[in-house]
Rosetta silent file (secondary structure, phi, psi, omega in degrees, C-alpha in Angstrom):
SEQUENCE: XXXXXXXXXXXXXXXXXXXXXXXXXXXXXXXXXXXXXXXXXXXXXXXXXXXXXXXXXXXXXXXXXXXXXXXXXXXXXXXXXXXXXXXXXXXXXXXXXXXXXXXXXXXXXXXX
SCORE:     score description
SCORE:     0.000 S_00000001
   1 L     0.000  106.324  172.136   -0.333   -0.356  -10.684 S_00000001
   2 E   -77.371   96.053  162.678    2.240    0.194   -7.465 S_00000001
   3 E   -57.845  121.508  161.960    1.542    3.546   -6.066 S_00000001
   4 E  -147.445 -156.915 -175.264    4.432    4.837   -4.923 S_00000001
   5 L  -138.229  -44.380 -153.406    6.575    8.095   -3.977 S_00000001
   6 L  -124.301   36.133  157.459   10.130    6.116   -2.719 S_00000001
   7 L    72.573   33.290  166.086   10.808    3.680   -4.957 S_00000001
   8 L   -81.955   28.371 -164.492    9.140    0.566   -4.181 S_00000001
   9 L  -116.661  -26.300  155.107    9.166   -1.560   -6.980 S_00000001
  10 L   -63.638  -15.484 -177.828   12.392   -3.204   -6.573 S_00000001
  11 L   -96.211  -44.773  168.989   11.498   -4.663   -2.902 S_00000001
  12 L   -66.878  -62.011  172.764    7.815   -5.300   -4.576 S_00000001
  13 H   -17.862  -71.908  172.551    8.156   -6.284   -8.033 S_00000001
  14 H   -40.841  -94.489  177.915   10.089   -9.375   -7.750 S_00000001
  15 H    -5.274  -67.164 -153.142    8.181  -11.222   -5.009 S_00000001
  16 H   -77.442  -18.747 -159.094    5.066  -10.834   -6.967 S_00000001
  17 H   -84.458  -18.803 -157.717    6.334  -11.286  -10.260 S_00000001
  18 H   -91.156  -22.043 -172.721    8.248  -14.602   -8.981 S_00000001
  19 H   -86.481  -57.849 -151.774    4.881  -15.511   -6.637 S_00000001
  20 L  -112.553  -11.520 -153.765    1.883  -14.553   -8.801 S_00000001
  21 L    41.847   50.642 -178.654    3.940  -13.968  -12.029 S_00000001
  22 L   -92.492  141.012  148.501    2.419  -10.442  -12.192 S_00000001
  23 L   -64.517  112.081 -165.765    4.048   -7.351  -13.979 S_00000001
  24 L  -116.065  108.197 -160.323    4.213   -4.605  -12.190 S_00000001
  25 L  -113.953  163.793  171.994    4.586   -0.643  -13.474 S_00000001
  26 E   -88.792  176.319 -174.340    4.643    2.516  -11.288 S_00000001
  27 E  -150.792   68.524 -168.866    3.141    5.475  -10.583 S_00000001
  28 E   -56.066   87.787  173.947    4.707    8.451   -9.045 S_00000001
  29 L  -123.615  161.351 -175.449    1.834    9.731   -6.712 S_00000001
  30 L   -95.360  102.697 -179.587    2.567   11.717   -3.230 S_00000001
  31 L   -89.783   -9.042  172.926    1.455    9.132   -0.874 S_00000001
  32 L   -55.116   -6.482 -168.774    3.432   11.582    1.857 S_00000001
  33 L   -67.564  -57.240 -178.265   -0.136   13.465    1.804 S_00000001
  34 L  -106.095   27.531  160.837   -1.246   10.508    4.061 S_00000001
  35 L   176.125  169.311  171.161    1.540    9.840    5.941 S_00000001
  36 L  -143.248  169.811  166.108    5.207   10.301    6.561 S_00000001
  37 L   -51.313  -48.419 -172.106    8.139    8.455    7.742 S_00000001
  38 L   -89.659    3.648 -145.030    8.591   11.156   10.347 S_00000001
  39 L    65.776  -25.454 -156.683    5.377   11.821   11.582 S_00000001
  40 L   -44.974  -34.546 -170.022    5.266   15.628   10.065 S_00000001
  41 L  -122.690  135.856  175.240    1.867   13.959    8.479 S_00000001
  42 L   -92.317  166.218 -178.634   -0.182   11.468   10.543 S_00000001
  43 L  -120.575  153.214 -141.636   -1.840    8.860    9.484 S_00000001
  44 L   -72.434   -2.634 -137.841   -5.677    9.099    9.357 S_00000001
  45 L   174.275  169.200 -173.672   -5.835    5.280   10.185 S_00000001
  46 L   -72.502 -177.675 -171.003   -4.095    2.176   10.599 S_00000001
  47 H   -64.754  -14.420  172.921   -1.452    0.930    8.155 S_00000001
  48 H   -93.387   15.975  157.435   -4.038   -0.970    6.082 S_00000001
  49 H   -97.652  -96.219 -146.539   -6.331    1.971    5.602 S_00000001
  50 H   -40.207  -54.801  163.446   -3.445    4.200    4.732 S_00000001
  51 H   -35.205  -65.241 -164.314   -2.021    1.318    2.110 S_00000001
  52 H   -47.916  -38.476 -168.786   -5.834    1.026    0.350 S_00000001
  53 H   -97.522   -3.276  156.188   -5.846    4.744   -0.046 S_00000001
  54 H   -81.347   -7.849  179.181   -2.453    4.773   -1.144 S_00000001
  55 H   -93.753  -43.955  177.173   -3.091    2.084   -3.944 S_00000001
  56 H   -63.270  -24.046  179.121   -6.468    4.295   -4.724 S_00000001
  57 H   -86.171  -44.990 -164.121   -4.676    7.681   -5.551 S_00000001
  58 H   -52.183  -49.568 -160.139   -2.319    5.418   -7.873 S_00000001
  59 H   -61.738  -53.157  171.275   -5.431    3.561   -9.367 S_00000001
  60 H   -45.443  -25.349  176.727   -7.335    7.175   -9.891 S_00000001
  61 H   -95.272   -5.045  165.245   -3.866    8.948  -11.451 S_00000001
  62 L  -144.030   68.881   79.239   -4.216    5.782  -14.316 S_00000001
  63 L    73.165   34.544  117.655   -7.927    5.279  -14.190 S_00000001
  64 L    -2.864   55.785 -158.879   -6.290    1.607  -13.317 S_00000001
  65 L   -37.279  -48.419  177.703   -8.688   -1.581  -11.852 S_00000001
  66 L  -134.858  135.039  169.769   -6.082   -2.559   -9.552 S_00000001
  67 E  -155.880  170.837 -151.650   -3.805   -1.542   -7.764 S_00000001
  68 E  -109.530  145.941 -167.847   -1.152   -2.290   -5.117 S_00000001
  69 E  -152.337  135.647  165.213    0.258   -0.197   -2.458 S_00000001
  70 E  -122.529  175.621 -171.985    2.585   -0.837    1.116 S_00000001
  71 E  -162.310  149.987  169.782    2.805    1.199    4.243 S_00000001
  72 E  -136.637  152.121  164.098    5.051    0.581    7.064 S_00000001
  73 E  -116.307  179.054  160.359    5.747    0.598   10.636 S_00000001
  74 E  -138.076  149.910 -178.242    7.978    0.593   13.306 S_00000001
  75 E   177.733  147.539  172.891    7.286   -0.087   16.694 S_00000001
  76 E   -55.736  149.205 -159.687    8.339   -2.124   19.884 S_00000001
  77 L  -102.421  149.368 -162.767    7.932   -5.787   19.961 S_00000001
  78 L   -75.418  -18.800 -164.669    5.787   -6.958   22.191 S_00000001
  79 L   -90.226  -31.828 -161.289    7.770   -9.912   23.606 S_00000001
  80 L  -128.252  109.534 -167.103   11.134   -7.978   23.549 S_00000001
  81 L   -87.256  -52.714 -158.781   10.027   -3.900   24.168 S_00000001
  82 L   -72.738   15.249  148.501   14.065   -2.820   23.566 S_00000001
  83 L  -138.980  129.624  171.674   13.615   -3.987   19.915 S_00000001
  84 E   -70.512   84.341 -168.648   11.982   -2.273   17.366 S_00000001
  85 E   -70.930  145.874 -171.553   10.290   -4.457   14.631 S_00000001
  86 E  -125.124  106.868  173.897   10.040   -3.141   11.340 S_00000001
  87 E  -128.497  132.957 -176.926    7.009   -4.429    9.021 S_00000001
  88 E  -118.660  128.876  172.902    5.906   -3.645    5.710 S_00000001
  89 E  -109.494  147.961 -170.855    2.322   -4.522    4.357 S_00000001
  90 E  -115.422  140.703 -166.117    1.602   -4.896    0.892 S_00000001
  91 E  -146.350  156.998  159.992   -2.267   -4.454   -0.237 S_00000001
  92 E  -112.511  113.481  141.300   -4.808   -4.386   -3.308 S_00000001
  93 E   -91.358  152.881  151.391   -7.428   -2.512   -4.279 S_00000001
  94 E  -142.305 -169.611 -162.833   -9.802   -3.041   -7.477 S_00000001
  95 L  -111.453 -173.571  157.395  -12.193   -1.885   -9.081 S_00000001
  96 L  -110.909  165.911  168.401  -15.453   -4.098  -10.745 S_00000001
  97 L   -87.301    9.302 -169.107  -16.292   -3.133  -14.369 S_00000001
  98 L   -94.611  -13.159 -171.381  -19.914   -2.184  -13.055 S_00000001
  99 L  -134.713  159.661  174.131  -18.548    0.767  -10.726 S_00000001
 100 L  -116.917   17.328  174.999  -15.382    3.341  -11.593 S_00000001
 101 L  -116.520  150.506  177.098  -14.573    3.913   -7.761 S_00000001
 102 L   -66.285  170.482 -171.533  -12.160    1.418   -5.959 S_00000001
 103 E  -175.416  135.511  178.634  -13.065   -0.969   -3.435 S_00000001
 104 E   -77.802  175.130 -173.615  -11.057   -3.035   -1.674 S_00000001
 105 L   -67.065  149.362  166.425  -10.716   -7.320   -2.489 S_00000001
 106 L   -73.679  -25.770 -166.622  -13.274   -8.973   -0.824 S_00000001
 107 L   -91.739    0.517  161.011  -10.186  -11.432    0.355 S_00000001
 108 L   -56.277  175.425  167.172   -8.724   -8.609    1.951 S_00000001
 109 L   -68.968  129.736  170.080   -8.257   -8.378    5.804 S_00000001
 110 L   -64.509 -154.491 -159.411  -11.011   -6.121    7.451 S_00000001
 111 L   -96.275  154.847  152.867   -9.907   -2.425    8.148 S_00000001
 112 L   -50.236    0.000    0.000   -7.957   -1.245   11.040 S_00000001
């Protein structure tokens, strides 16, 4: 389940469906609650905390195992500071069938 707000299942979908051959449906949840584009909302953590807990309000609004989420930045490159690199991470949470709260893959990256 791809939490999203803006309509990320056309940049996501493919890839995975063409990678993993997964199917992917949406979720309309307000992931601006834990961040914005503009700053107006900060975010409590780096972008892979902010992804996990945006794939956990999707998995919690369809009681879901897993689900999928991105978060992006922008920011100066370290090599070149007068260009701004723009990267988007894509992340999973699931659930086990012994607990009903999310948790992230063990094969994730640790946290920010």
């Amino acid at each position: 389940m791809l939490a999203t707000k803006h309509d990320k299942l056309p940049l996501i979908g493919p890839p995975l469906h063409a990678t993993l051959g997964m199917s992917v449906e949406t979720v309309q949840v307000d992931t601006d609650r834990l961040a914005t584009f503009t700053g107006d909302v900060c975010r409590p953590g780096g972008a892979r905390q902010t992804a996990v807990a945006k794939a956990r309000l999707g998995m919690r609004a369809t009681r879901a195992r897993l689900g999928i989420a991105s978060e992006g930045t922008f920011a100066p490159r370290s090599a070149l500071p007068f260009v701004i690199a723009a990267t988007e991470i894509v992340v999973h949470a699931t659930t086990t069938a012994a607990s009903s709260s999310p948790r992230p893959s063990p094969n994730s990256p640790p946290s920010q």
